[in-house]
KEVORO-836772 format. One line per 2 residues: their letters; for each residue x, y, z of C-alpha. Coordinates in steps of 0.25 Angstrom, whole numbers, always signed. Layout:
BEGIN
A	X Y Z ~ ...
//
This chain:
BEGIN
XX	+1 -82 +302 ~ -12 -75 +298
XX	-17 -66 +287 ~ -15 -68 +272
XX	-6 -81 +266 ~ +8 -82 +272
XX	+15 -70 +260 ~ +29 -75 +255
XX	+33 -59 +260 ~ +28 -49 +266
XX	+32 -33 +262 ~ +31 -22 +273
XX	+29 -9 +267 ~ +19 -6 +257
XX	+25 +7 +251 ~ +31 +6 +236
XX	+44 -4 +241 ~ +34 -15 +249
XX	+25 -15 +235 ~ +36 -15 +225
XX	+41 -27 +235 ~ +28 -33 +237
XX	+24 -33 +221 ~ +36 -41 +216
XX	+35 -49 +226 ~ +21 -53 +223
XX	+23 -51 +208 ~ +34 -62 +208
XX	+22 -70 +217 ~ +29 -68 +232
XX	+17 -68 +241 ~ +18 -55 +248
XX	+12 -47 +259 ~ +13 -31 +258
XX	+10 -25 +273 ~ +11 -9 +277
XX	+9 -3 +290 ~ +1 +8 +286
XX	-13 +9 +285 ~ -11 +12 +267
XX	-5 +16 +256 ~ +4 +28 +258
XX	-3 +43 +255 ~ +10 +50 +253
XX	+22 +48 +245 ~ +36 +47 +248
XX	+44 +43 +236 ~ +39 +51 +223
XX	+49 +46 +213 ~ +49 +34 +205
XX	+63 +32 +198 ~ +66 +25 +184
XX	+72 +12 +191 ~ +59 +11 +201
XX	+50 +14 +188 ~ +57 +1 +181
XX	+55 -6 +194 ~ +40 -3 +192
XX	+39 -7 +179 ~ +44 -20 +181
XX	+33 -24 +192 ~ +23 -16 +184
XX	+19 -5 +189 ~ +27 +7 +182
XX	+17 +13 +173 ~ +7 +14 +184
XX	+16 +22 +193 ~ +22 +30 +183
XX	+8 +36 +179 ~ +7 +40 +192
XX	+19 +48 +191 ~ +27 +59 +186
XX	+39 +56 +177 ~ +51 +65 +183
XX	+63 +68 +173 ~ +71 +79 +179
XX	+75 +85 +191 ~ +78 +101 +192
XX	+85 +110 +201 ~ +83 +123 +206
XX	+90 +132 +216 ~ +86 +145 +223
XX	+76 +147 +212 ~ +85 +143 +201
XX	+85 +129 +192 ~ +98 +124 +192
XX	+95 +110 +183 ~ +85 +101 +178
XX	+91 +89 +179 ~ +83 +77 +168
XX	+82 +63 +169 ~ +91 +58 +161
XX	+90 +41 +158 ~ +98 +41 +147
XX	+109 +33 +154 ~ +99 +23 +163
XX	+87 +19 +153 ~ +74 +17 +159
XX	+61 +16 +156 ~ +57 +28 +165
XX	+67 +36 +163 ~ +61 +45 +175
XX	+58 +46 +189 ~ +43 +45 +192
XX	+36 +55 +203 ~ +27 +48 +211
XX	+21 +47 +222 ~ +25 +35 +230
XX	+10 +34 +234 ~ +5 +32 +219
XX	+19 +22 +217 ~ +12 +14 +230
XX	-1 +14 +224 ~ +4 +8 +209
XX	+12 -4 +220 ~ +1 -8 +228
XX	-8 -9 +214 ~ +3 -17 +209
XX	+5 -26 +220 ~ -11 -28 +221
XX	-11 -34 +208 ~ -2 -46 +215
XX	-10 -49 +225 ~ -4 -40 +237
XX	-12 -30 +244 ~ -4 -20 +256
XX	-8 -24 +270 ~ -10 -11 +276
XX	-9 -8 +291 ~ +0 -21 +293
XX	+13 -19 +300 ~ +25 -28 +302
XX	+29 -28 +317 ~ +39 -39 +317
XX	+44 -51 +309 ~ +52 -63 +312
XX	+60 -71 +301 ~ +68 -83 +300
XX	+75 -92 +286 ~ +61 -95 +282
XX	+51 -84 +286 ~ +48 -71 +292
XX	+36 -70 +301 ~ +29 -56 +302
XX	+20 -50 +314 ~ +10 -38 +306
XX	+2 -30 +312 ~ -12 -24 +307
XX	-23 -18 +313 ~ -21 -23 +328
XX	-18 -38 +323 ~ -5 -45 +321
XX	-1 -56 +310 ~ +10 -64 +309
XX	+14 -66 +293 ~ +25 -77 +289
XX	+32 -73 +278 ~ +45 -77 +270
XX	+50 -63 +267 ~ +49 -50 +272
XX	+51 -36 +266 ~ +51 -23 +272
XX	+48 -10 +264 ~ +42 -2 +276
XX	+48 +10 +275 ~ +59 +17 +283
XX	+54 +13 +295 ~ +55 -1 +292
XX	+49 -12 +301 ~ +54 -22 +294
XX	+70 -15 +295 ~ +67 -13 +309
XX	+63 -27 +313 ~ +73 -32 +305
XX	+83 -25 +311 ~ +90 -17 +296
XX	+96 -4 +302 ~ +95 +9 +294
XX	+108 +13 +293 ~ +110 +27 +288
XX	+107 +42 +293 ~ +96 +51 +294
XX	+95 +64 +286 ~ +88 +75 +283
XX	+72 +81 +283 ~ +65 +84 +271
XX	+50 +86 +269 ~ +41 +81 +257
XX	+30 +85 +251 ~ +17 +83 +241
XX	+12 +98 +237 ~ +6 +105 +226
XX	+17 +114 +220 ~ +13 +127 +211
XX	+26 +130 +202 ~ +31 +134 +189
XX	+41 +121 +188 ~ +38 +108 +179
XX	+34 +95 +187 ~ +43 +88 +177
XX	+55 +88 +186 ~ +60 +85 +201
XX	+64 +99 +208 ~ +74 +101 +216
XX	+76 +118 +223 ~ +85 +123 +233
XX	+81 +135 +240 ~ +96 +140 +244
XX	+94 +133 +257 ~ +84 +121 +255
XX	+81 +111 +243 ~ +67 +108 +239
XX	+61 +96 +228 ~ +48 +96 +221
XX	+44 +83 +213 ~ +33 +83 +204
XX	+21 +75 +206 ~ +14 +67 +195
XX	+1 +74 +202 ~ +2 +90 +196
XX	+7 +99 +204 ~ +11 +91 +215
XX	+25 +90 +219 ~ +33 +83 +230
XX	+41 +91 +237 ~ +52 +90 +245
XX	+59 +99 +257 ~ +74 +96 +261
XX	+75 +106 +272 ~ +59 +105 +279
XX	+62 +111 +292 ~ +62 +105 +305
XX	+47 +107 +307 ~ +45 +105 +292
XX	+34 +91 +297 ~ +25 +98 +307
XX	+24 +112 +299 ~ +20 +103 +288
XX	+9 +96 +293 ~ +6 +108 +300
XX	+4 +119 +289 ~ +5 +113 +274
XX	+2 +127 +267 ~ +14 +132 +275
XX	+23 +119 +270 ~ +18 +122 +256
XX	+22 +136 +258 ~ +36 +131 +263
XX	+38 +122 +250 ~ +35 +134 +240
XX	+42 +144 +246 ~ +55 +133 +246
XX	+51 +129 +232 ~ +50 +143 +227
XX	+63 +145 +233 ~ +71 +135 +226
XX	+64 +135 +212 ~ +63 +150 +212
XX	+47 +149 +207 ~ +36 +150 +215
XX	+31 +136 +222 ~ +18 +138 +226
XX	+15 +123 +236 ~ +2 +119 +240
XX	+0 +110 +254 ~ +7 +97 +253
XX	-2 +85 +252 ~ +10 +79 +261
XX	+22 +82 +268 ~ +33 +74 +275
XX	+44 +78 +282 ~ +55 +68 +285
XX	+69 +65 +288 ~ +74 +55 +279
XX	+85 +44 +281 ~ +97 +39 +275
XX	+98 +24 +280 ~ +98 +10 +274
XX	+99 -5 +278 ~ +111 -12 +276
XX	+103 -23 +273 ~ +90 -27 +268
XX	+85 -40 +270 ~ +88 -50 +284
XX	+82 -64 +280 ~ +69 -64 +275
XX	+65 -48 +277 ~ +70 -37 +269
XX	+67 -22 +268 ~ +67 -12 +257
XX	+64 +2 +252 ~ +63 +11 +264
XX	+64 +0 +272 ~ +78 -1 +271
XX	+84 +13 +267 ~ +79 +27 +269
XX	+85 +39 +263 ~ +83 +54 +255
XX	+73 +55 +247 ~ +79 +65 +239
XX	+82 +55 +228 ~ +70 +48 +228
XX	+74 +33 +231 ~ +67 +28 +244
XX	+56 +22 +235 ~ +62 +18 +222
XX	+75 +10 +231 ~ +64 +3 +240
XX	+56 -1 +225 ~ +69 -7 +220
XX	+72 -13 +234 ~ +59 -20 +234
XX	+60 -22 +218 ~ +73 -28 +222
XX	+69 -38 +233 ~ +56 -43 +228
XX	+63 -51 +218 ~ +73 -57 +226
XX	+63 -60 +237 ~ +53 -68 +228
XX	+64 -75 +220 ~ +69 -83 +232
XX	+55 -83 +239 ~ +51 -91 +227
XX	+62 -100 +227 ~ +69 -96 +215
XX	+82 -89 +222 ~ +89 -91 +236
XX	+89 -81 +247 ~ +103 -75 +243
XX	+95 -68 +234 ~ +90 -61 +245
XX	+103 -54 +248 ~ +104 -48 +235
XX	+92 -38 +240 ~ +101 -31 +249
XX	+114 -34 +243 ~ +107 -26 +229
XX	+100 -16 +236 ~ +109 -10 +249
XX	+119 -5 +239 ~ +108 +2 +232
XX	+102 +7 +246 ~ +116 +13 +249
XX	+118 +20 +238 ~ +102 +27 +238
XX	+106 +33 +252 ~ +120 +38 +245
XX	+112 +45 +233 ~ +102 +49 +243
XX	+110 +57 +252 ~ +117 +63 +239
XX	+103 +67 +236 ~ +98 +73 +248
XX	+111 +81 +249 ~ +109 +86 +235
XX	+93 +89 +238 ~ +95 +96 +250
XX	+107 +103 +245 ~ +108 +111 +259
XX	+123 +117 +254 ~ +121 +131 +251
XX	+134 +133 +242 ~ +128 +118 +235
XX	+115 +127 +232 ~ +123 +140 +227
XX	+132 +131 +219 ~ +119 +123 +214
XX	+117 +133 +203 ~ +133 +133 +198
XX	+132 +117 +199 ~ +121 +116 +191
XX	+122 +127 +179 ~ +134 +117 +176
XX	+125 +104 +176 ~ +113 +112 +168
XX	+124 +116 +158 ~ +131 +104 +156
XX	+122 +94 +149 ~ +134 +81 +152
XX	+133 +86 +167 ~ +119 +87 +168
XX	+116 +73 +161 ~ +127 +66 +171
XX	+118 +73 +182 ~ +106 +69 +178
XX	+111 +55 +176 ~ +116 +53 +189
XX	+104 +57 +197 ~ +97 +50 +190
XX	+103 +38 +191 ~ +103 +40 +205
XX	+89 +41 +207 ~ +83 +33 +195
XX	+89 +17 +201 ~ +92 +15 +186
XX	+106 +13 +189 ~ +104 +5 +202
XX	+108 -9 +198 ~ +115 -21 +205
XX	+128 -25 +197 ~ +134 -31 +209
XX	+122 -40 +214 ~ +123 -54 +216
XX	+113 -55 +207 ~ +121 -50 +197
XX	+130 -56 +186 ~ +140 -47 +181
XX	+145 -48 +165 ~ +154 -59 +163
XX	+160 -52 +152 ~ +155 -38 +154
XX	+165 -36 +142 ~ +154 -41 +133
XX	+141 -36 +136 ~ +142 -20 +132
XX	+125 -18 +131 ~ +114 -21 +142
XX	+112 -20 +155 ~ +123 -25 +163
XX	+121 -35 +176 ~ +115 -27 +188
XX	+108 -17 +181 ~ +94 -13 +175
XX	+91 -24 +163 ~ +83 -10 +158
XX	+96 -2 +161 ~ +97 -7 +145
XX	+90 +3 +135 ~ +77 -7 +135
XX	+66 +6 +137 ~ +60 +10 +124
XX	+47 +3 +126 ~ +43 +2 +112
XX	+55 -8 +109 ~ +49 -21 +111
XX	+61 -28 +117 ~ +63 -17 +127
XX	+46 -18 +131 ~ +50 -32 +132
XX	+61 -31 +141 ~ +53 -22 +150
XX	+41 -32 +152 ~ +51 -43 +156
XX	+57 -35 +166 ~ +42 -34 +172
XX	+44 -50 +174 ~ +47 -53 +188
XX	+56 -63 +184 ~ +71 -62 +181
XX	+72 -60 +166 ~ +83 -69 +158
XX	+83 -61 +143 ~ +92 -70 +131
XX	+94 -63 +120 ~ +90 -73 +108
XX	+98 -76 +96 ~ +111 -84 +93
XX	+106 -94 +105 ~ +104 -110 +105
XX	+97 -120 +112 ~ +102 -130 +123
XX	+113 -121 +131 ~ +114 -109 +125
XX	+106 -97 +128 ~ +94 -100 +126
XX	+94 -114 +131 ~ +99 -108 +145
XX	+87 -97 +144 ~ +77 -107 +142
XX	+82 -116 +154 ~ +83 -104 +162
XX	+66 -100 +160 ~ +63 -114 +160
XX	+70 -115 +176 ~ +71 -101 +180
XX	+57 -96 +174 ~ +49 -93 +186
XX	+59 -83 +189 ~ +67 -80 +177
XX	+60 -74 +164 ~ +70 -79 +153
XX	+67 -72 +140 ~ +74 -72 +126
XX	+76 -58 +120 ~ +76 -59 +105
XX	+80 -69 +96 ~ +70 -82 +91
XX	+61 -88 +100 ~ +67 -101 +100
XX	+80 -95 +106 ~ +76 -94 +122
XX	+62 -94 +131 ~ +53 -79 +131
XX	+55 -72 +119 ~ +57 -56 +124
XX	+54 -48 +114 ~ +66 -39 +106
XX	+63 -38 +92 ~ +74 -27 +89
XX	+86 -32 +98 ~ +84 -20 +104
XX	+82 -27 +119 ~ +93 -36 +116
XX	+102 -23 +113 ~ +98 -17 +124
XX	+101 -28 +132 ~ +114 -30 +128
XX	+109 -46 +123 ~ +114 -51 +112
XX	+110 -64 +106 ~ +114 -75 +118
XX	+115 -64 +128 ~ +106 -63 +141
XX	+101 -54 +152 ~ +96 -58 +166
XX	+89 -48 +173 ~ +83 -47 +187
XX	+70 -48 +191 ~ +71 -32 +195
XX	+77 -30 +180 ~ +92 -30 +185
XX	+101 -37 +174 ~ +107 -50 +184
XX	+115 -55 +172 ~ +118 -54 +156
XX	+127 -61 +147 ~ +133 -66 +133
XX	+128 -79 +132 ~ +116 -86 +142
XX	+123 -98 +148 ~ +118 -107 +159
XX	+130 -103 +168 ~ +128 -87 +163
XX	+114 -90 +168 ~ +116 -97 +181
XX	+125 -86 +186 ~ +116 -73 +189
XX	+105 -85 +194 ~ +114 -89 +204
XX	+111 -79 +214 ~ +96 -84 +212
XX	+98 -98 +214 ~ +112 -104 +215
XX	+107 -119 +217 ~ +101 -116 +203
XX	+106 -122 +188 ~ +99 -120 +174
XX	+96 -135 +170 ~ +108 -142 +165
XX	+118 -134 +171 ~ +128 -143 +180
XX	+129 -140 +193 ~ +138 -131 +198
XX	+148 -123 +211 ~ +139 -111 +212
XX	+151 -104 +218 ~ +160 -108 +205
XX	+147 -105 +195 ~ +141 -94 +201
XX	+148 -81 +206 ~ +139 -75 +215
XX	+141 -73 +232 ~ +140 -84 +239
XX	+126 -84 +249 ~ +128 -79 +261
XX	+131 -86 +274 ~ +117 -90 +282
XX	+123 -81 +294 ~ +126 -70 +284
XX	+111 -70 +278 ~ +101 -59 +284
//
């Protein structure tokens, strides 16, 4: 092996999955190797939209506020036909608190830029110009051949992870088929934009035959374009006469908002036929793949980019919990086994999506304006409209009750408040920063350790509650924050501020009660009263060999009801 130190990992793909993949890796201290086969950063963007779940995500590894200043906060989406608004459609979160109740407009070349800071600060710099020609792997290594500037490099690595894009070497060599269909042609666009219209919304205009978008850019004036029916020479016009592409875009555009849409020449333009294809599987043994990587689809509802970001979000984790030793490799399998369902349904709201953007039905667009005077006139309608897109798009209500890694209520019966197992810990009402329990909250989620939360009061020492939360930080704590929310400071380890109840309320914790979230802010378990066997349960995914002190041993299969590890032969 030559080059740097041998890396615990190695990421291919440096677009915002491989850095969101290579920061919490190297944030929870994986040594980690981030290469890209091109010569630098990307010039132009893709993806423009950040939405609510992806902005949490950021928050949590730190870097929200920086890529929300680079932004535009968008808070409608408005309809028009043949010159005509049908509805503005506003965000409503009133349902799914957030923090960001929003969808941010960026550019994905700025949301790259913040990542590669971010991951900088830990030490990993993106190896440009290095490509990934083939690897080999076996139960305790892969072994990579890169390529760079004429010279080959053989890298040993324990783990692999693919985020290069649709196109995929990593998928290719390790033999994942895209499964799926190939769909329609659309062209995309960065142009000035003169018109009378508010860059306070996303726009959506149907001609009568064709359906246009324009998305506001944080940069005046600027707008992202998009083209559902280009032509069949749409690419080479294009490159071959922008002021006549411009032209094209106005003349659609003034057709559909019924204003005049003066474009200027695009600062870039890309016409492409997108897919709709996903793995059935995304890890084989020590390599996985993420993001584009692994599925490709529509862009009409803005996922591609914020999926991969919880993929990568979602694996990092895992990954540097077992690399570490503290969890078995089963842990592994609950990458794909969470985030395949999720990759399935994305390609089903996606070709609803598509449909319902290109809209090529010419008795759907004479019944648009019928359809929509009832929605804009019936406030319920509207709401439940609104609510459902958004909660489509936003990934607020993604969540993982039926994981492995989940505990459902024992007695669902009686817990009536806070979030339940499988979903957001900050699905709770916790977002109002200047309550000092719910800023608390926030800043322990930002750990990178899975977060135990007691709620203090009416607990003793030895084995009860607080006795099992002080054995827990004192055996688990170099992978489990254990904090005590409320009550004295005698009654469990790491006070977390709450003053007025009002996180305990929010919470659903009463005095005894407890929470355990995920490193990725997903509730894995809650209950009435914190007991060593309540405790060991939701752990046992983790480290089944494991006990709290004190605790007998014990038939896993009889104490712990989760699925049995799969066979050696049934193992990627």
């Amino acid at each position: 092996m030559t080059g740097p130190g041998r890396p615990r990992a190695v990421v291919v793909g440096a677009g915002p999955v491989g850095l969101t993949a290579a920061h919490e890796l190297a944030r929870r201290g994986v040594a980690v190797r981030l290469i890209d086969a091109a010569d630098g950063p990307a010039r132009t963007s893709r993806a423009v939209a950040a939405h609510p779940r992806t902005l949490e995500t950021f928050a949590q590894m730190g870097i929200a506020d920086a890529v929300i200043a680079r932004g535009r906060r968008n808070r409608a989406f408005t309809m028009y036909a043949r010159g005509r608004r049908l509805v503005r459609l506003e965000a409503d979160y009133s349902t799914m608190p957030t923090s960001h109740p929003y969808s941010l407009i960026v550019a994905q070349t700025d949301t790259e830029a913040e990542l590669r800071r971010a991951v900088a600060r830990h030490g990993v710099e993106v190896e440009w110009g290095t490509r990934l020609t083939a690897f080999e792997q076996d139960d305790d290594r892969v072994v990579l051949r890169l390529a760079r500037g004429g010279r080959e490099e053989d890298v040993e690595t324990s783990w692999l992870v693919g985020c290069d894009g649709g196109h995929s070497t990593v998928r290719k060599l390790l033999g994942l088929e895209l499964l799926g269909e190939t769909s329609e042609t659309w062209m995309l666009a960065d142009a000035p934009v003169d018109i009378d219209l508010p860059p306070d919304t996303i726009y959506w205009a149907h001609t009568g035959s064709q359906t246009m978008m324009m998305v506001p850019y944080a940069r005046d004036g600027y707008w992202r374009l998009l083209d559902t029916a280009p032509g069949p020479d749409a690419a080479s016009r294009a490159a071959a006469d922008a002021a006549g592409t411009a032209a094209r875009f106005g003349a659609k555009l003034t057709a559909g908002l019924g204003r005049t849409a003066r474009v200027g020449p695009p600062e870039w333009t890309s016409v492409f036929t997108f897919q709709q294809r996903m793995v059935r599987r995304m890890q084989r043994g020590r390599v996985f793949v993420a993001g584009d990587a692994a599925h490709v689809h529509s862009p009409a509802s803005g996922q591609g980019m914020n999926t991969g970001i919880q993929e990568a979000y979602n694996l990092a984790w895992k990954l540097a919990q077992v690399d570490q030793g503290h969890a078995g490799p089963e842990l592994l399998e609950t990458y794909s086994e969470e985030r395949v369902p999720v990759g399935e349904a994305l390609l089903g709201s996606t070709r609803t999506a598509t449909s319902l953007v290109q809209l090529k039905n010419f008795l759907a667009s004479v019944a648009l304006p019928v359809v929509f005077t009832v929605v804009r006139n019936v406030p319920r309608l509207r709401r439940a409209i609104q609510r459902k897109v958004l909660g489509g798009m936003s990934g607020l209500r993604l969540g993982y009750p039926g994981s492995p890694l989940t505990t459902p209520d024992q007695h669902p019966h009686l817990t009536v408040a806070g979030p339940a197992p499988g979903e957001r810990a900050t699905a709770a009402p916790v977002h109002d920063p200047d309550v000092p329990g719910f800023r608390a909250l926030h800043e322990e989620l930002r750990d990178p350790r899975w977060s135990l939360l007691l709620a203090g009061g009416g607990t003793g020492p030895g084995d009860g509650p607080a006795g099992v939360a002080v054995t827990a930080a004192v055996q688990y704590g170099e992978w489990l924050s254990v904090r005590t929310v409320g009550g004295g400071h005698t009654e469990g380890p790491a006070p977390l501020t709450d003053p007025d109840s009002a996180l305990r309320r929010a919470l659903g914790l009463a005095p005894g009660c407890w929470l355990l979230v995920r490193p990725d802010g997903y509730v894995a378990a809650r209950g009435r009263t914190l007991t060593r066997t309540a405790l060991e349960q939701p752990l046992a995914p983790l480290r089944p060999a494991t006990r709290l002190a004190g605790e007998p041993p014990r038939e896993p299969a009889v104490a712990h009801p989760v699925p049995a590890p799969r066979s050696k032969e049934d193992r990627p």
